[in-house]
C-alpha positions as CSV (number, residue, x, y, z in Angstrom):
1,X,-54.5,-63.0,-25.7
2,X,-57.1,-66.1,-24.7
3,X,-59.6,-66.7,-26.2
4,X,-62.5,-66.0,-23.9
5,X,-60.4,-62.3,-23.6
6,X,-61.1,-62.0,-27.5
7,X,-64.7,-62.8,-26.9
8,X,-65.3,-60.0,-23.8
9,X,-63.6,-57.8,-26.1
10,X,-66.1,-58.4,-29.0
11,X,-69.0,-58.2,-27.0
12,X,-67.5,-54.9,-25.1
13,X,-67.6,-54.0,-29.4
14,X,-71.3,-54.9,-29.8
15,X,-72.7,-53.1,-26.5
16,X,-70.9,-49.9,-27.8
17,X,-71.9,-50.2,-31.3
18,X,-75.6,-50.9,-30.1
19,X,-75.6,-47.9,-27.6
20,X,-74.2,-45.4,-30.5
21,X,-77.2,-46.9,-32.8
22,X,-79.9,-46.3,-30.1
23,X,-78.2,-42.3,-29.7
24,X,-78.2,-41.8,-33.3
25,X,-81.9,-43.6,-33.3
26,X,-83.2,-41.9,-30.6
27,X,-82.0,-38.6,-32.1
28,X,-83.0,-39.0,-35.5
29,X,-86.8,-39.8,-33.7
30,X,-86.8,-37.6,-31.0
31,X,-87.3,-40.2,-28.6
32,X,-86.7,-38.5,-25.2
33,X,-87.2,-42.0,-23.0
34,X,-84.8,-43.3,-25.2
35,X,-82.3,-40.8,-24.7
36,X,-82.9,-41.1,-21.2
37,X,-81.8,-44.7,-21.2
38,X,-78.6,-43.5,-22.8
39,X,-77.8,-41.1,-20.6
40,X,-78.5,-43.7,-17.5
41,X,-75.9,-46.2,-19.8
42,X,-73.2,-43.5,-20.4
43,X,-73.4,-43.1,-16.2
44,X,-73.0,-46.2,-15.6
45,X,-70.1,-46.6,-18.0
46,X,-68.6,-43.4,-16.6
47,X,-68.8,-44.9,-12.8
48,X,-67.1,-48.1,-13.7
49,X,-63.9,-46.4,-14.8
50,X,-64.2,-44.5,-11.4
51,X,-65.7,-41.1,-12.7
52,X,-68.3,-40.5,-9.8
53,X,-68.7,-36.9,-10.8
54,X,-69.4,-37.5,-13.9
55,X,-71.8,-40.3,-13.4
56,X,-73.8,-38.1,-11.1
57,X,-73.6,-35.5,-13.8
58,X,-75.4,-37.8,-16.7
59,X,-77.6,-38.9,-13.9
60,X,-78.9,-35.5,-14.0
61,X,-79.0,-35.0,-17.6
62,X,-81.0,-38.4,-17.8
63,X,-83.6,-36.7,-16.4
64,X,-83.5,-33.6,-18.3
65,X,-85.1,-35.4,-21.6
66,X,-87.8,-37.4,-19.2
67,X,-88.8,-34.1,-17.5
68,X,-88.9,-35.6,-14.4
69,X,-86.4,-37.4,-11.9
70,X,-86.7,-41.3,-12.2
71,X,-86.1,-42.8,-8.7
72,X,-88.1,-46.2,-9.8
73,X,-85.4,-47.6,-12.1
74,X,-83.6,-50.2,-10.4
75,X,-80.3,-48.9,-11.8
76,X,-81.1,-45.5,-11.1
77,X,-81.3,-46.0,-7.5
78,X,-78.2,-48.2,-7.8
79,X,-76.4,-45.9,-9.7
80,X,-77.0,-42.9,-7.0
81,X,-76.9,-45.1,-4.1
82,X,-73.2,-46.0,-5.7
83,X,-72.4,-42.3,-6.3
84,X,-73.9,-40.9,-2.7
85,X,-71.1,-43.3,-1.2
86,X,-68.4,-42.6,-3.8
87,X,-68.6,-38.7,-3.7
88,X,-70.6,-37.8,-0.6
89,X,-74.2,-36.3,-0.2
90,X,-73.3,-33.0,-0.9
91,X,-70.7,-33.7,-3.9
92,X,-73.4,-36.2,-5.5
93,X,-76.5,-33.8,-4.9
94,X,-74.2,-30.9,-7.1
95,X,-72.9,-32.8,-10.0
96,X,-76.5,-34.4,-10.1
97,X,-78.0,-30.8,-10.3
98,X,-75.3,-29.4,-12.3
99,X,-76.8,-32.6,-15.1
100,X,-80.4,-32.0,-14.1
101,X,-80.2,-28.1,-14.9
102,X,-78.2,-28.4,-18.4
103,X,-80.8,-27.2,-21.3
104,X,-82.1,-30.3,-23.1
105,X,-79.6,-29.9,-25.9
106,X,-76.5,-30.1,-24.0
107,X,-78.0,-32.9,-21.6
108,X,-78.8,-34.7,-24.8
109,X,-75.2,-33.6,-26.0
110,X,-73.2,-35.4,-22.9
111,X,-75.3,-38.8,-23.0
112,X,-73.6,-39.2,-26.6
113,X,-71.5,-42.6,-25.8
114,X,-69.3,-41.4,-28.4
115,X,-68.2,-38.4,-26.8
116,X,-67.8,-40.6,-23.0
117,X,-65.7,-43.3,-24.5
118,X,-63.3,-40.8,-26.3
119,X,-63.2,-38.9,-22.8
120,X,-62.3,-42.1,-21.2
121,X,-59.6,-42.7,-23.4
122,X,-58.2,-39.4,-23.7
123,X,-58.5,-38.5,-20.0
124,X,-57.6,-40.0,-16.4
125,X,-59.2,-38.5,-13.5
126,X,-62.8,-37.4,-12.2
127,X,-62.9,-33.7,-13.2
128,X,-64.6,-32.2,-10.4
């Protein structure tokens, strides 16, 4: 392994230990926004190992704890633009509803980067 390998791998370390301390964080205070941001994080996380589904999915739950969509965050839009093309109006508009209409628990629940990475590494495909 090269060196400049060993360092992507330790900042890979950092981003995921600083996402679970902002969960736990925002958890422990309630902070919805917060929460939000995680849920937008986990998405994007779950598109860039190909999960389109379940990107749209958090999308939706990223919403939940704002009570409202968010269609001015620049990686928001990019994020949906991303999935629309992945997964198709329809698909996207589904798995973004299916997120958007989980009870604030459960959409809390699913942004947990915890529970995405372990996914990731236990699982292959987009479940649809």
């Amino acid at each position: 392994m090269h060196v400049a390998d060993l360092d992507k791998a330790a900042n890979r370390q950092e981003e995921r230990l600083d996402e679970e301390k902002a969960y736990a964080a925002a958890l422990e205070t309630r902070d919805l926004p917060i929460l939000s941001l995680v849920a937008v994080n986990a998405a994007a996380l779950a598109e860039a190992h190909g999960r389109h589904h379940e990107s749209a999915v958090l999308l939706g739950a990223a919403s939940r704890p704002r009570g409202a969509h968010d269609r001015t965050d620049r990686q928001v839009r990019e994020l949906t633009r991303r999935g629309r093309a992945a997964l198709g109006e329809g698909a996207f508009t589904a798995a973004y509803g299916k997120g958007w209409k989980l009870d604030g628990k459960t959409a809390v629940t699913e942004a947990d980067p915890a529970r995405l990475r372990w996914e990731l590494r236990t699982a292959h495909p987009d479940p649809e």
